[in-house]
C-alpha positions in Angstrom: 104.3 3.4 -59.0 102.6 2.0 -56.1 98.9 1.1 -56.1 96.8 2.6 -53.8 95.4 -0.8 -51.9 99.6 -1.1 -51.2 100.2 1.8 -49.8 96.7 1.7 -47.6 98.3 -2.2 -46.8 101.6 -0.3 -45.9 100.1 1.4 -43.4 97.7 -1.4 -42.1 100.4 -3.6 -41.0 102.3 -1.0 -39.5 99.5 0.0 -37.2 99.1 -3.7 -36.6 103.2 -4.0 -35.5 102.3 -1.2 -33.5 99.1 -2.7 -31.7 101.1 -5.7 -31.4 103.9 -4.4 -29.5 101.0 -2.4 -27.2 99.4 -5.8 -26.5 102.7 -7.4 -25.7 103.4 -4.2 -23.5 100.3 -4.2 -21.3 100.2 -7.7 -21.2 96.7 -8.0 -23.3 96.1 -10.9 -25.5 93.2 -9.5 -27.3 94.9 -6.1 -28.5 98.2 -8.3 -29.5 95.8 -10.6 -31.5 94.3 -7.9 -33.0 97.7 -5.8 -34.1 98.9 -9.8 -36.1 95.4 -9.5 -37.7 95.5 -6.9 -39.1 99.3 -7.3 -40.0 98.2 -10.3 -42.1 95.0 -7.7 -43.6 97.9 -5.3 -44.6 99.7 -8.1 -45.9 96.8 -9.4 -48.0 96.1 -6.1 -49.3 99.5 -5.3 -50.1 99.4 -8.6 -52.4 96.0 -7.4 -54.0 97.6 -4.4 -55.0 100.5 -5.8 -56.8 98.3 -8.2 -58.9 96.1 -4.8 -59.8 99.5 -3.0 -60.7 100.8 -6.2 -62.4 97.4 -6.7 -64.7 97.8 -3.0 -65.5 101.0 -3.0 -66.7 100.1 -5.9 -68.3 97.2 -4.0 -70.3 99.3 -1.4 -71.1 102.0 -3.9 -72.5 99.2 -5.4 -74.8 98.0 -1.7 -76.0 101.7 -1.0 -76.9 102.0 -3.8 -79.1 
């Protein structure tokens, strides 16, 4: 199951792809800059929400046992 913080990521950095390309389109820097921040933002909160998953399932593992 996928956390919530990886699915909101999900969606971050493909609104960033999407500003990127917009930037690169009308020839503006700043909106291009913007869209690879918030790629990497997506990204980052992608990898947060695997470690929450990951300690989870880890929890649950130990209250199995």
């Amino acid at each position: 199951m996928m956390d919530s913080d990886e699915l909101k990521g999900k969606m971050k950095e493909g609104v960033g792809k999407a500003k990127e390309a917009w930037g690169d389109a009308t020839d503006n820097p700043e909106t291009e800059a913007e869209g690879q921040t918030d790629q990497a933002e997506g990204q980052m909160q992608q990898g947060w929400g695997k470690v929450k998953e990951a300690g989870r399932d880890l929890l649950d593992d130990d209250d199995n046992a």
